[in-house]
C-alpha positions as CSV (number, residue, x, y, z in Angstrom):
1,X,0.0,0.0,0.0
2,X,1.3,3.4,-0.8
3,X,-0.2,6.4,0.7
4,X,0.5,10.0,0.5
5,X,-0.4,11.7,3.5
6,X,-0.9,16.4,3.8
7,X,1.1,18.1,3.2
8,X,4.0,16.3,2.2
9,X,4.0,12.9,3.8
10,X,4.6,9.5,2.4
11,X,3.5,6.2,3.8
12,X,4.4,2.7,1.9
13,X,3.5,-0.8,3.4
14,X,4.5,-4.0,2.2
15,X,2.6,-7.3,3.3
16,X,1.3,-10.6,3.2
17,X,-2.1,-9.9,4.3
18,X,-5.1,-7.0,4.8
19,X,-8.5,-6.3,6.3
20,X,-10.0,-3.6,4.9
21,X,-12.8,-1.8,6.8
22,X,-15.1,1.3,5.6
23,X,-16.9,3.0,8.7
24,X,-19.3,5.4,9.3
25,X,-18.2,6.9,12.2
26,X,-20.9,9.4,14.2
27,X,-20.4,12.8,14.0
28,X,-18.8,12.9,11.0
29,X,-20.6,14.6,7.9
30,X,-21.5,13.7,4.3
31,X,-19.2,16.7,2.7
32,X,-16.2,17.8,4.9
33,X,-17.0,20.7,7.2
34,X,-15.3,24.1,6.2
35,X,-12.8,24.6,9.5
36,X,-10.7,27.4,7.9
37,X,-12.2,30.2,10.3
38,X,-11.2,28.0,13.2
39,X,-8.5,26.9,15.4
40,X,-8.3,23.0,16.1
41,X,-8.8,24.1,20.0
42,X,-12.6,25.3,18.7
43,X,-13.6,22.3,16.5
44,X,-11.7,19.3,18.8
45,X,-14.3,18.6,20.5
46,X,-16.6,18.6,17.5
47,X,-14.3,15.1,15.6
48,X,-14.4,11.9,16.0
49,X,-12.2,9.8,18.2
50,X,-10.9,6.5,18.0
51,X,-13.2,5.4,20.5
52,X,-16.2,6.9,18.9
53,X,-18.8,4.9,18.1
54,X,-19.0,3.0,14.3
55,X,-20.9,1.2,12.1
56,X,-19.2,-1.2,9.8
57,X,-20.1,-1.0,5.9
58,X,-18.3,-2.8,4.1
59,X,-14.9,-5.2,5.1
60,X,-12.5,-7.1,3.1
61,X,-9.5,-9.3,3.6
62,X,-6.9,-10.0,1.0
63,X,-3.9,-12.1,0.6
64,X,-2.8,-14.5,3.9
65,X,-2.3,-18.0,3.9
């Protein structure tokens, strides 16, 4: 997997094996919310967290043995 990351970051994987997982994570809106007017201090408490709660659509696995 090769991902490019903002601004200028770079991620690459290499492996035998994947799950893949699409959520829909509360809180989080159809169209990204327009943050430019403010600080991340204002709109923290507004994201979603890792512990936030999910519904699973759709999951795949890929490779393995």
């Amino acid at each position: 997997m090769d991902l490019g990351l903002f601004p200028d970051g770079r991620l690459s994987l290499t492996g035998a094996a994947a799950d893949f997982h699409l959520l829909d994570a509360e809180g989080i809106p159809d169209a990204p919310p327009d943050y430019s007017e403010r600080r991340l201090s204002e709109v923290r408490g507004d994201l979603p967290w890792w512990d936030s709660e999910c519904t699973v659509l759709k999951a795949a696995t890929t490779g393995g043995k």
